[in-house]
MARVEXTI-726233 format. One record per residue: x, y, z of N, C-alpha, C, O in turn; residue in one letter. Coordinates in Angstrom, 2 decimals. Atoms other than C-alpha are relative to their C-alpha. Layout:
% MARVEXTI-726233
+---------+---------+---------+---------+---------+---------+---------+---------+---------+---------+---------+---------+------+
!     nxx !     nyy !     nzz !    caxx !    cayy !    cazz !     cxx !     cyy !     czz !     oxx !     oyy !     ozz ! code !
+---------+---------+---------+---------+---------+---------+---------+---------+---------+---------+---------+---------+------+
!       X !       Y !       Z !       X !       Y !       Z !       X !       Y !       Z !       X !       Y !       Z !    a !
...
+---------+---------+---------+---------+---------+---------+---------+---------+---------+---------+---------+---------+------+
END
This chain:
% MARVEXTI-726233
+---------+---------+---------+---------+---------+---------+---------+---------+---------+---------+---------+---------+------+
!     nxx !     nyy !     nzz !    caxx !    cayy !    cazz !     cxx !     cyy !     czz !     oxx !     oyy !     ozz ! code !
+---------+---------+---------+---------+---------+---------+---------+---------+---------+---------+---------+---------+------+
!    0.52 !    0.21 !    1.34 !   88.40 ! -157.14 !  208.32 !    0.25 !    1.24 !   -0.85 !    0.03 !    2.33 !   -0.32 !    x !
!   -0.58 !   -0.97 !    0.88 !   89.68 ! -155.00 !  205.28 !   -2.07 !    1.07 !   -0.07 !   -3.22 !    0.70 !    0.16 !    x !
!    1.17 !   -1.22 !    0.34 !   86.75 ! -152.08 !  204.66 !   -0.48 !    0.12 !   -1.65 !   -1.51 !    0.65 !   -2.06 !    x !
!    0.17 !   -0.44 !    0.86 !   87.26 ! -152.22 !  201.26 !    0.43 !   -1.62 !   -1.17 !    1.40 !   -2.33 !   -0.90 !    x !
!   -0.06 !    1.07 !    1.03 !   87.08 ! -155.12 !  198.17 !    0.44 !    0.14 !   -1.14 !   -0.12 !    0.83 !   -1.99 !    x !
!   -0.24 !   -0.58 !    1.58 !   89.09 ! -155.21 !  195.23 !    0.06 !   -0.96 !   -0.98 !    0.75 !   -1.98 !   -0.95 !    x !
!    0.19 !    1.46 !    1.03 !   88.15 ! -157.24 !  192.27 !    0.99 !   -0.03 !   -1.35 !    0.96 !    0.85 !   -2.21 !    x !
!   -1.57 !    0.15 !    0.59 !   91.57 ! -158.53 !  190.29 !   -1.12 !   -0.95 !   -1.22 !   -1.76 !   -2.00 !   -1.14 !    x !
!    0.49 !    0.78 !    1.37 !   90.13 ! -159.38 !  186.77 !    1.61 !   -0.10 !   -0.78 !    2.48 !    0.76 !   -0.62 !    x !
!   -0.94 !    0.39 !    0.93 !   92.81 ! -160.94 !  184.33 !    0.47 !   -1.26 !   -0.63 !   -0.52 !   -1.97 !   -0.43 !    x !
!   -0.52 !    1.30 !    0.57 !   94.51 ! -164.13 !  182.60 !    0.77 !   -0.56 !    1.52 !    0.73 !   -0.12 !    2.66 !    x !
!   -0.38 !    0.93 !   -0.79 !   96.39 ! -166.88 !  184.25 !    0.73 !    0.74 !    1.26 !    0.44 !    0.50 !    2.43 !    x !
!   -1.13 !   -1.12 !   -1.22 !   99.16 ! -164.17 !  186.37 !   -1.29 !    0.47 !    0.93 !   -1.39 !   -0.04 !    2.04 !    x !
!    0.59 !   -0.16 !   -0.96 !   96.43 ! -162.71 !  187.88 !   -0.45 !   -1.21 !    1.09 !   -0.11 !   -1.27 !    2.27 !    x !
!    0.23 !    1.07 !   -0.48 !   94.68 ! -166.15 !  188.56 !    1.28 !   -0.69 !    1.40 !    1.07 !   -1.27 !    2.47 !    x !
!   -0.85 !    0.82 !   -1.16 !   97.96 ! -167.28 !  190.50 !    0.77 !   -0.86 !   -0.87 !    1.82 !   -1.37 !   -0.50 !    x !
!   -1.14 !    1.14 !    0.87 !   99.59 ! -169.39 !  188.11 !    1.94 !    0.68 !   -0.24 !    2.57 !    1.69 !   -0.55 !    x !
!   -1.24 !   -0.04 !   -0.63 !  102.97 ! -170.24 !  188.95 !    0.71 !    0.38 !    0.98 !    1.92 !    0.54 !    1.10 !    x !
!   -0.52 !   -0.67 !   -1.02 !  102.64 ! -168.96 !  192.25 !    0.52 !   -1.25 !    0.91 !    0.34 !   -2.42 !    0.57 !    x !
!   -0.08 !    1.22 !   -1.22 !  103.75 ! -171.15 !  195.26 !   -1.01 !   -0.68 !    0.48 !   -1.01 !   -1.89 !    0.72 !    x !
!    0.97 !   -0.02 !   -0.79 !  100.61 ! -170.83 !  196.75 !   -1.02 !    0.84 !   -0.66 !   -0.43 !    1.78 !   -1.18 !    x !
!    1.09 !   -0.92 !    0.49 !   97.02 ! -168.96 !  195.37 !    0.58 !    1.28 !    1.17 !    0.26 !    2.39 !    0.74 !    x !
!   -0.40 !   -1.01 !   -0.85 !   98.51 ! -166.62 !  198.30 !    0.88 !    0.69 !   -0.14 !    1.10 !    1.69 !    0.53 !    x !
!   -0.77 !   -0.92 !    0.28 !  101.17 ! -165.64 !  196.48 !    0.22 !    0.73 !   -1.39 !    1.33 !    1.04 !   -1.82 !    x !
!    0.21 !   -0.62 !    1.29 !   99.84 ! -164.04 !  193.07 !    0.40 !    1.56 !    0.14 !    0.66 !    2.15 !    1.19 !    x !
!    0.10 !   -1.28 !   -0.36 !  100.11 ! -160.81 !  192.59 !   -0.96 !    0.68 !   -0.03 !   -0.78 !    1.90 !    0.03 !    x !
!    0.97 !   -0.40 !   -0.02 !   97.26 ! -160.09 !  192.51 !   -0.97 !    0.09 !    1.71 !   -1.81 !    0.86 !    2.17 !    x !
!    0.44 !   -0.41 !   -1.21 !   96.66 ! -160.97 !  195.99 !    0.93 !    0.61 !    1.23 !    0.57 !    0.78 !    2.39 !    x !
!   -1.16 !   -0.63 !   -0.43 !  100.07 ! -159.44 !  197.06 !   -0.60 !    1.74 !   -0.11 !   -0.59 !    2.68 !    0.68 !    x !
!    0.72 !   -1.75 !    0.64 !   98.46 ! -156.07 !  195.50 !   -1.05 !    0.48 !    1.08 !   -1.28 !    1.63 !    1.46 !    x !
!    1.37 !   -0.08 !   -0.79 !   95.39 ! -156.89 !  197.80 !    0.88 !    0.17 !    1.48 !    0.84 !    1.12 !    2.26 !    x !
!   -0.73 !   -0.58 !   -1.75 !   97.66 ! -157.17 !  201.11 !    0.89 !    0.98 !    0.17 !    1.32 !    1.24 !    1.29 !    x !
!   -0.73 !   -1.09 !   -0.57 !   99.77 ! -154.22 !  200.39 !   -1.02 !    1.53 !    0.36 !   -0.78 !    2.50 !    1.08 !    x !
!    0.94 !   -1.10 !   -0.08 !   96.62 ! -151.95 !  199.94 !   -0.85 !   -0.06 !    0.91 !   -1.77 !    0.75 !    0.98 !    x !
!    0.92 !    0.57 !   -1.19 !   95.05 ! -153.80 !  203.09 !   -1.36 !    0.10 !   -0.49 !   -2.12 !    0.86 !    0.11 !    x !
!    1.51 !    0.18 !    0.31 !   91.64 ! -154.71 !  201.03 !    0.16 !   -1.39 !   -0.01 !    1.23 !   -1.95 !    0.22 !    x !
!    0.37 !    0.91 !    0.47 !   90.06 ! -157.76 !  200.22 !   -0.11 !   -0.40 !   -1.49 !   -0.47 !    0.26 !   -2.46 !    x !
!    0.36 !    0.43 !    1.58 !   89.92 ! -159.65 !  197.24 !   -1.10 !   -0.91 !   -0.67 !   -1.58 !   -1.91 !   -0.13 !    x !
!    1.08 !    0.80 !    0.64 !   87.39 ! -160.91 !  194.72 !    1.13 !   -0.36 !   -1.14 !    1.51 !    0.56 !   -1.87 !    x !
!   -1.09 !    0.51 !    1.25 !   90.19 ! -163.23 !  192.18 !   -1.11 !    0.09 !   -1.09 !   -2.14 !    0.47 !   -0.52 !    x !
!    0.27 !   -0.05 !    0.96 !   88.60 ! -163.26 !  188.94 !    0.86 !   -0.29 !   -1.64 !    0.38 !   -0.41 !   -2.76 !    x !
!   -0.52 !    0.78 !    0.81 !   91.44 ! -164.36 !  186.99 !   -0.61 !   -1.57 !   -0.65 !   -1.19 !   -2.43 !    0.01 !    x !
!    0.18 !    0.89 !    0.63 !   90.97 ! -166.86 !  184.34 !    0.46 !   -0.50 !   -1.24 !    0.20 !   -0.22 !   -2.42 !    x !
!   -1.28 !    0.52 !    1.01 !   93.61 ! -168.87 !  182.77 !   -0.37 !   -0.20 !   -1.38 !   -1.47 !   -0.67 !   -1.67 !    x !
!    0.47 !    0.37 !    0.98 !   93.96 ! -168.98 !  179.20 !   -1.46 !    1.17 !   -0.85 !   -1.81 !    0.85 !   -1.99 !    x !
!    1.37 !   -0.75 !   -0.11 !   90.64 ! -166.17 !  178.93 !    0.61 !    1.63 !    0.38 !    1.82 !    1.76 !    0.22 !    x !
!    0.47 !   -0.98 !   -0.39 !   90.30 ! -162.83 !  179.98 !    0.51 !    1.00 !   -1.61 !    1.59 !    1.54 !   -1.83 !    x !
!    0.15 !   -0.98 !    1.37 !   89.85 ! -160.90 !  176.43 !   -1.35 !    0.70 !    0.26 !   -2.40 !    0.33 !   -0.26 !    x !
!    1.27 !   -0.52 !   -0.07 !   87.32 ! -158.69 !  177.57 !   -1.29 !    0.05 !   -0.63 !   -1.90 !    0.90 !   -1.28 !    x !
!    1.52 !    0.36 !    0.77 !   84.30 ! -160.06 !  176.53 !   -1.28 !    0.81 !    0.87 !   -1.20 !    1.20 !    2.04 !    x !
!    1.33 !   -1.24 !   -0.46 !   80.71 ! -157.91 !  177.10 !   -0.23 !   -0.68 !    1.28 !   -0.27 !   -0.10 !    2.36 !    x !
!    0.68 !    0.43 !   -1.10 !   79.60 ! -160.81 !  179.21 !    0.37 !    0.07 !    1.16 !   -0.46 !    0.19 !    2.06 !    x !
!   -0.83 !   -0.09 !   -1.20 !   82.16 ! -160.71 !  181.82 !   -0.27 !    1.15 !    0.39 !   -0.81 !    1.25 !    1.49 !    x !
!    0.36 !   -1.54 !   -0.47 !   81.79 ! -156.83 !  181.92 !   -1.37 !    0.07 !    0.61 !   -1.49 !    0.35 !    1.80 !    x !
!    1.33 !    0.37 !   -0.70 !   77.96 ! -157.38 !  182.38 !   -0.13 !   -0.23 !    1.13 !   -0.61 !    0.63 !    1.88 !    x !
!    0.05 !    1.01 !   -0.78 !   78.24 ! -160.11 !  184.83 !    0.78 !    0.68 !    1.17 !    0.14 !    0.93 !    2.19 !    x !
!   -0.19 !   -0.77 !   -1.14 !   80.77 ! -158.28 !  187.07 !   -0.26 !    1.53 !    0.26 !    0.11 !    1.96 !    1.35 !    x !
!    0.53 !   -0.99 !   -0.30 !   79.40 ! -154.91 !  186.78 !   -1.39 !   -0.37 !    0.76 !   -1.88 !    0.63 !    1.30 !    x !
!    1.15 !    0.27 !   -0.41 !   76.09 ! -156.75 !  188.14 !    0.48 !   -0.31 !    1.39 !   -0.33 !   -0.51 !    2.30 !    x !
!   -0.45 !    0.69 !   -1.63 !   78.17 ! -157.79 !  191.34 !    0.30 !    1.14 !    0.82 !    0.77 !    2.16 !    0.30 !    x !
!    0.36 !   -1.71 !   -1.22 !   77.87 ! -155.02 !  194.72 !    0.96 !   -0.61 !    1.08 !    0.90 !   -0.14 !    2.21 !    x !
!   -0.57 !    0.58 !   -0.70 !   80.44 ! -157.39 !  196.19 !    1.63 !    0.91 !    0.46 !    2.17 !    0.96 !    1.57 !    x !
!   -1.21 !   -0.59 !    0.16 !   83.79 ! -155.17 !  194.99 !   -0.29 !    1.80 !   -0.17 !   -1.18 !    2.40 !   -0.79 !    x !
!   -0.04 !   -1.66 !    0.18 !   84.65 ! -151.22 !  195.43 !    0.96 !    0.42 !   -1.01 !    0.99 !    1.57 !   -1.45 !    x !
!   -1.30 !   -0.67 !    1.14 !   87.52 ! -150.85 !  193.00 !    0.81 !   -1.47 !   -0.55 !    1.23 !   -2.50 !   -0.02 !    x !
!   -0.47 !    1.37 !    0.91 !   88.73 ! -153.11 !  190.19 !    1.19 !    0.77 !   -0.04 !    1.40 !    1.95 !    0.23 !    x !
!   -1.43 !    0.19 !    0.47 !   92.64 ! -154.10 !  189.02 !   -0.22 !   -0.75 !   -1.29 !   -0.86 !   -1.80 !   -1.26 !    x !
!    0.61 !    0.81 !    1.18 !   92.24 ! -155.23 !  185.53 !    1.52 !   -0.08 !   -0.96 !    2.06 !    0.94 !   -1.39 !    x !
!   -0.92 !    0.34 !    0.92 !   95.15 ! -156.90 !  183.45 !   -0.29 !   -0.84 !   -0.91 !   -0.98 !   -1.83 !   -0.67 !    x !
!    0.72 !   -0.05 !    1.19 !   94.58 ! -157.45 !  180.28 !    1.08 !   -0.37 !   -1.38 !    2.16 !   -0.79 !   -0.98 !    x !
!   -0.88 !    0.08 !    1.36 !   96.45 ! -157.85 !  176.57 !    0.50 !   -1.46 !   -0.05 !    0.36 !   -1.95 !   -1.18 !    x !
!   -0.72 !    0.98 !   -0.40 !   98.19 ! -161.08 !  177.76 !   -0.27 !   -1.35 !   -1.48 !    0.43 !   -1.99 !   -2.27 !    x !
!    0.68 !    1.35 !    1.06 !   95.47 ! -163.56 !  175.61 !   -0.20 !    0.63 !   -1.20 !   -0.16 !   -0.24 !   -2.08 !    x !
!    0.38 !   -0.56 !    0.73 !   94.60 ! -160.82 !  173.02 !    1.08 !    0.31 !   -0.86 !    0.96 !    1.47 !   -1.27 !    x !
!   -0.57 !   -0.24 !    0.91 !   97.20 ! -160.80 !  170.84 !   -0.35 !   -0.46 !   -1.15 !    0.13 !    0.07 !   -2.15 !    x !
!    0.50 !    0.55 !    1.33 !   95.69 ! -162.61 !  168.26 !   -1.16 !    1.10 !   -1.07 !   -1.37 !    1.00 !   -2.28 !    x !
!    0.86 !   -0.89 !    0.03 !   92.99 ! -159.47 !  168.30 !    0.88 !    1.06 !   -0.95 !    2.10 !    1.03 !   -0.77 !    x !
!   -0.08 !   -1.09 !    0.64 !   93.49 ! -156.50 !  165.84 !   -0.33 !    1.49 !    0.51 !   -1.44 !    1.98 !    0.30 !    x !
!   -0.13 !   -1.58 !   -0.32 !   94.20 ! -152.82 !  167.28 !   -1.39 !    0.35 !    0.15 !   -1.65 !    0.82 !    1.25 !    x !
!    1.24 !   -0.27 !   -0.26 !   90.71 ! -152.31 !  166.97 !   -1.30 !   -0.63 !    0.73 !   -2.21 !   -0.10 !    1.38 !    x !
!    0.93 !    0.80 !   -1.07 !   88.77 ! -155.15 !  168.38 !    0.46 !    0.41 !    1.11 !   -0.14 !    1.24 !    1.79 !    x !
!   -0.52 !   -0.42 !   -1.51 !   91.17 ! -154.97 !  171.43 !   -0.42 !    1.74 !    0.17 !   -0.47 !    1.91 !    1.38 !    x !
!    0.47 !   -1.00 !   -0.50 !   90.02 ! -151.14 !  171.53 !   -1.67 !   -0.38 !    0.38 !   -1.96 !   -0.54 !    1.56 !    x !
!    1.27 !    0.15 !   -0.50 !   86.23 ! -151.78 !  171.56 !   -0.33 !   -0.81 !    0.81 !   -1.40 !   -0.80 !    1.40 !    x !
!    1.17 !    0.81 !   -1.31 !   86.11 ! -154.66 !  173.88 !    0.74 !    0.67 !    1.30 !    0.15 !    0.67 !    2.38 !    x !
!   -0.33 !   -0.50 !   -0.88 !   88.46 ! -152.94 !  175.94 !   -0.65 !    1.39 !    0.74 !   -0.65 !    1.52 !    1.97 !    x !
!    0.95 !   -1.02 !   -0.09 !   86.38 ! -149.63 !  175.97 !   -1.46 !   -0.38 !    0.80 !   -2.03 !    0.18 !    1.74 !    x !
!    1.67 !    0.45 !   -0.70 !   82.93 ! -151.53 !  176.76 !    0.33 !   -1.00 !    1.13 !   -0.68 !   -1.55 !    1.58 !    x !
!   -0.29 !    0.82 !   -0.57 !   84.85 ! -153.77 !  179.10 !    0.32 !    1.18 !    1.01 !   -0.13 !    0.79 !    2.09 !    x !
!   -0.73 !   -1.10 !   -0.92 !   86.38 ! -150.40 !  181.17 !   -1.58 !    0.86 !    0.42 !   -2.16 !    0.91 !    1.51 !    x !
!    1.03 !   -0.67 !   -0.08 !   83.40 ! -148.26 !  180.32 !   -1.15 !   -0.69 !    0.73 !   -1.73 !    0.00 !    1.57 !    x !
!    1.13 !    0.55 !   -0.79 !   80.76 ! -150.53 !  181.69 !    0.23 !   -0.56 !    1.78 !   -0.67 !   -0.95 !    2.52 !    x !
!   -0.37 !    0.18 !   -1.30 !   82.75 ! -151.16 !  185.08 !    0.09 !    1.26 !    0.61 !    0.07 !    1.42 !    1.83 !    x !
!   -0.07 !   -1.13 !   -0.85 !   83.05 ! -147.62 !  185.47 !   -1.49 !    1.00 !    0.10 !   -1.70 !    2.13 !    0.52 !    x !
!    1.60 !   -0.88 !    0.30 !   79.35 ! -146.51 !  184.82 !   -0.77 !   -0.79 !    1.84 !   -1.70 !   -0.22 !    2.41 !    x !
!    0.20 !    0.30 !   -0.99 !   78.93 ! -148.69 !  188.14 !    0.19 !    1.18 !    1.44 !   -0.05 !    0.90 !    2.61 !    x !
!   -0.95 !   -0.99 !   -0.67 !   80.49 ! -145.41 !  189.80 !    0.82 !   -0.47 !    1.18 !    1.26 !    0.19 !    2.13 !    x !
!   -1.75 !    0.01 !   -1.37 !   83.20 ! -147.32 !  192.07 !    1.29 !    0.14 !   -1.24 !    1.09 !    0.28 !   -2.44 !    x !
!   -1.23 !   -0.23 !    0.43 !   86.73 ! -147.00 !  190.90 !    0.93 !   -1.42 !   -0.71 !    2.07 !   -1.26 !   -1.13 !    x !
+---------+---------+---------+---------+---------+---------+---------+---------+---------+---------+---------+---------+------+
END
C-alpha cells in the first residue's frame, strides 16, 4: 500500500476523459510513477476554483499533497478573477500545512 495520497484536482484531463480506461489519465499515471495513491477529483466541464471546493477539500485528512490543473474552463474569467480564486483556491490548501 502506497504511504502517501495525492489528491489530482482539475477539469475533464485530469478526470480521465479520453483515456482508454479511468487507469489511464494522467493523473493517475502521475500517481503510479510517484508510487502514491490517489484521491481523482477531476470534474469535467468545472474546476474554476471556486471557494467551495477549496473549503470542502481542505476539510478532507484523506490526501498529503495535491496536483492541481487548472485554466482549462477559465478562460472566459478576466486576469483578475482567475488571480483571486486561484490565490484562495492555492492559499487555503496550503494553510492545511501538507504540500
Amino acid at each position: 500500500m502506497p504511504s502517501k495520497t495525492m489528491l489530482a484536482y482539475g477539469s475533464s484531463i485530469t478526470h480521465g476523459a479520453r483515456s482508454v480506461t479511468h487507469t489511464n489519465s494522467y493523473a493517475e499515471e502521475a500517481a503510479r510513477i510517484l508510487g502514491t495513491d490517489i484521491m481523482n477529483k477531476g470534474v469535467g466541464g468545472s474546476c474554476r476554483f471556486e471557494s467551495e471546493s477549496a473549503d470542502f477539500l481542505a476539510k478532507n485528512n484523506e490526501w498529503d499533497f495535491a496536483w492541481i490543473e487548472g485554466a482549462v474552463n477559465s478562460t472566459d474569467m478576466t486576469p483578475e478573477e482567475f488571480d483571486s480564486r486561484f490565490t484562495y483556491f492555492t492559499e487555503t490548501l496550503a494553510k492545511t500545512g501538507r504540500q
